[in-house]
C-alpha positions as CSV (number, residue, x, y, z in Angstrom):
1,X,0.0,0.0,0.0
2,X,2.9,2.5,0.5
3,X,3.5,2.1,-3.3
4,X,-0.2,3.2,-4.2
5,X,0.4,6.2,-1.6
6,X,3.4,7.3,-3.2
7,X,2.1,7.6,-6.4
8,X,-1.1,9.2,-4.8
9,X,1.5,11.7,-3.5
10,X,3.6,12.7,-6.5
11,X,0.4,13.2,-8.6
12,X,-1.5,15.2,-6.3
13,X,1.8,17.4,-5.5
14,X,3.2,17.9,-9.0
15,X,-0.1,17.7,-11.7
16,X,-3.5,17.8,-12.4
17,X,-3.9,14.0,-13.1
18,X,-5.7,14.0,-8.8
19,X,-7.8,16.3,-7.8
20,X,-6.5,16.3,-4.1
21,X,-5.1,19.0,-2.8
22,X,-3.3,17.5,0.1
23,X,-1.7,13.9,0.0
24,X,-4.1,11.2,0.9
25,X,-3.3,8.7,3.6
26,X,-3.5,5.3,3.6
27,X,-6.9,4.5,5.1
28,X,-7.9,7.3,2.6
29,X,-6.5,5.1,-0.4
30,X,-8.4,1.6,1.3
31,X,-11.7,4.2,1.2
32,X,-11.7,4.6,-2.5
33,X,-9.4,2.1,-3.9
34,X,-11.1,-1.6,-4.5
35,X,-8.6,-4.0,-2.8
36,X,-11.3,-6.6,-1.2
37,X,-14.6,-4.8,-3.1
38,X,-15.3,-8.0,-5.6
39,X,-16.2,-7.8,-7.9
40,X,-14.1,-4.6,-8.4
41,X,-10.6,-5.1,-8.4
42,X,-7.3,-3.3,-8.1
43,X,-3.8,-3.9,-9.3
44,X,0.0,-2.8,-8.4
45,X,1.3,-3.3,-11.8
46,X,4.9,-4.3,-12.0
47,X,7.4,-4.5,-14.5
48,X,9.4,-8.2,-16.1
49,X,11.8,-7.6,-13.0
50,X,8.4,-7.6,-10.6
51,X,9.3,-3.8,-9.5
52,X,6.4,-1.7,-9.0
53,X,5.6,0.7,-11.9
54,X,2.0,1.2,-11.4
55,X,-1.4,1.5,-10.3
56,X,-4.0,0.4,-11.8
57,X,-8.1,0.0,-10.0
58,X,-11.8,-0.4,-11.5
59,X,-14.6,1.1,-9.2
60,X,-17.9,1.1,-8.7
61,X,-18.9,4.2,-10.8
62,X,-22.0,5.6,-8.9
63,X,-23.1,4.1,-5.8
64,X,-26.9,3.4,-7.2
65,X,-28.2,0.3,-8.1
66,X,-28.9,1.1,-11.5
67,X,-25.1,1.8,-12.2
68,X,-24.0,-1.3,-11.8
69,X,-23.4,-2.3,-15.1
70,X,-20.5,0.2,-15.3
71,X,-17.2,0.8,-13.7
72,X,-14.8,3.6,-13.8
73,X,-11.1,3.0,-14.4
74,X,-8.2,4.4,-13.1
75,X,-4.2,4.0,-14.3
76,X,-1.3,5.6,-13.0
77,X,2.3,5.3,-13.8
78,X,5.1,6.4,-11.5
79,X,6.8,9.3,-13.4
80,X,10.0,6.9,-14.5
81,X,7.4,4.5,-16.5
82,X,4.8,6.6,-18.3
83,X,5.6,6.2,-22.2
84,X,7.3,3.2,-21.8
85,X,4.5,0.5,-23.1
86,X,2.6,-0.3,-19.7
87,X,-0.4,1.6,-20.4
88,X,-1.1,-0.9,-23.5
89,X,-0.2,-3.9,-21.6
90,X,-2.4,-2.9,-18.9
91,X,-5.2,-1.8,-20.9
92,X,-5.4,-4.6,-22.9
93,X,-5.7,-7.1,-19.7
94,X,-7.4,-5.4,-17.9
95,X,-10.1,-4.4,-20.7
96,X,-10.7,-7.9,-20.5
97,X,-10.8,-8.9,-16.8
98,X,-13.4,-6.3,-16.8
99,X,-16.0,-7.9,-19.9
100,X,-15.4,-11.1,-18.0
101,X,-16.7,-9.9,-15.0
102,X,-19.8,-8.7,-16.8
103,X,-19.9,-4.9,-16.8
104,X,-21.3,-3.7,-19.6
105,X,-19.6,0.5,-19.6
106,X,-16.3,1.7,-18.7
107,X,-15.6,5.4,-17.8
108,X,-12.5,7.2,-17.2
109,X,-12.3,10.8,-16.0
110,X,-9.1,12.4,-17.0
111,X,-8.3,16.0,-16.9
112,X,-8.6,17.8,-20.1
113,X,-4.5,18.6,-20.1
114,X,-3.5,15.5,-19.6
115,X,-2.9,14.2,-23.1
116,X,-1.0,11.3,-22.3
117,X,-4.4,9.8,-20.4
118,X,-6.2,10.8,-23.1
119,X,-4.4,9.5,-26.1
120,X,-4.2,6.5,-24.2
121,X,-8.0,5.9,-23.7
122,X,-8.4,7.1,-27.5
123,X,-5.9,4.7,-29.0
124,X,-8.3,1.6,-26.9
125,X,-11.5,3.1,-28.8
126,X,-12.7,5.3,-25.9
127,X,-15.1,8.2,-26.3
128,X,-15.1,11.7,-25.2
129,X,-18.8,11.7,-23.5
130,X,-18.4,14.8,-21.1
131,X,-16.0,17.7,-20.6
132,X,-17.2,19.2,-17.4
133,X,-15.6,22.9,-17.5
134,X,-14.5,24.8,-14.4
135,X,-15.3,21.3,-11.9
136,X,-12.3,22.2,-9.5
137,X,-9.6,24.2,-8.8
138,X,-6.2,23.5,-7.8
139,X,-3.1,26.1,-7.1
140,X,-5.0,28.6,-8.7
141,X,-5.6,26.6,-11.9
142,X,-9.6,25.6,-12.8
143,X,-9.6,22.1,-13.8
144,X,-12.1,20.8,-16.5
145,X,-12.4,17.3,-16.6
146,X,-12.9,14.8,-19.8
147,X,-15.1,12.1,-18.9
148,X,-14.5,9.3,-21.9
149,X,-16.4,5.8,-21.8
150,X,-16.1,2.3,-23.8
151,X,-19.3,0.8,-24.0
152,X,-18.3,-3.3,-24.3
């Protein structure tokens, strides 16, 4: 878990890509993050050498009943392993964990400057559904996020 909170902590301290302000802490992660939630799962993605690279969950998407056909993704990549191939590995497994499982809709909420997210999402057939304008604000930045979906 201290893995998951360091990435936690260098996204929300250095971009946009979390919307916290302050650092989460562990029993914040275990809140959100789906490690004994089945059928939603969550991942520490490591490299050929089993080092950790990355992060990667799928969540309930709204906590209504009549949600429950979709889920909402989340990736992230410690800083030294974005661009490097992961994000199709990881997609393309976990793409499929997820039909298995029988959810029907995938969303991804991204901001809207983080092209890296986005391309990625776009390259797997992913939609732009939403851009919600002006949703938050961070340093003194507003923060309009892309909400993208995959319907399976």
């Amino acid at each position: 878990m201290m893995f998951v909170q360091e990435i936690y902590t260098y996204y929300t301290l250095h971009s946009m890509a979390v919307y916290s302000i302050t650092p989460p802490t562990i029993e914040e992660l275990k809140s959100f993050i789906p490690f004994n939630d089945p059928p939603y799962r969550a991942y520490v993605i490591h490299d050929r050498n089993g080092h950790s690279v990355g992060i990667c969950y799928y969540s309930r998407f709204k906590p209504r009943e009549a949600f429950r056909r979709s889920v909402e993704l989340t990736i992230y990549f410690h800083p030294d392993h974005v661009g490097k191939g992961y994000g199709t590995e990881v997609m393309k497994m976990i793409e499929e964990e997820i039909r298995s499982v029988g959810f029907k809709n995938i969303m991804a909420l991204i901001d809207s400057r983080n092209a890296t997210s986005l391309h990625l999402f776009r390259r797997f057939g992913y939609r732009k559904c939403a851009c919600i304008r002006e949703v938050g604000e961070k340093y003194h930045e507003l923060l309009n996020l892309v909400m993208v979906q995959k319907l399976l």
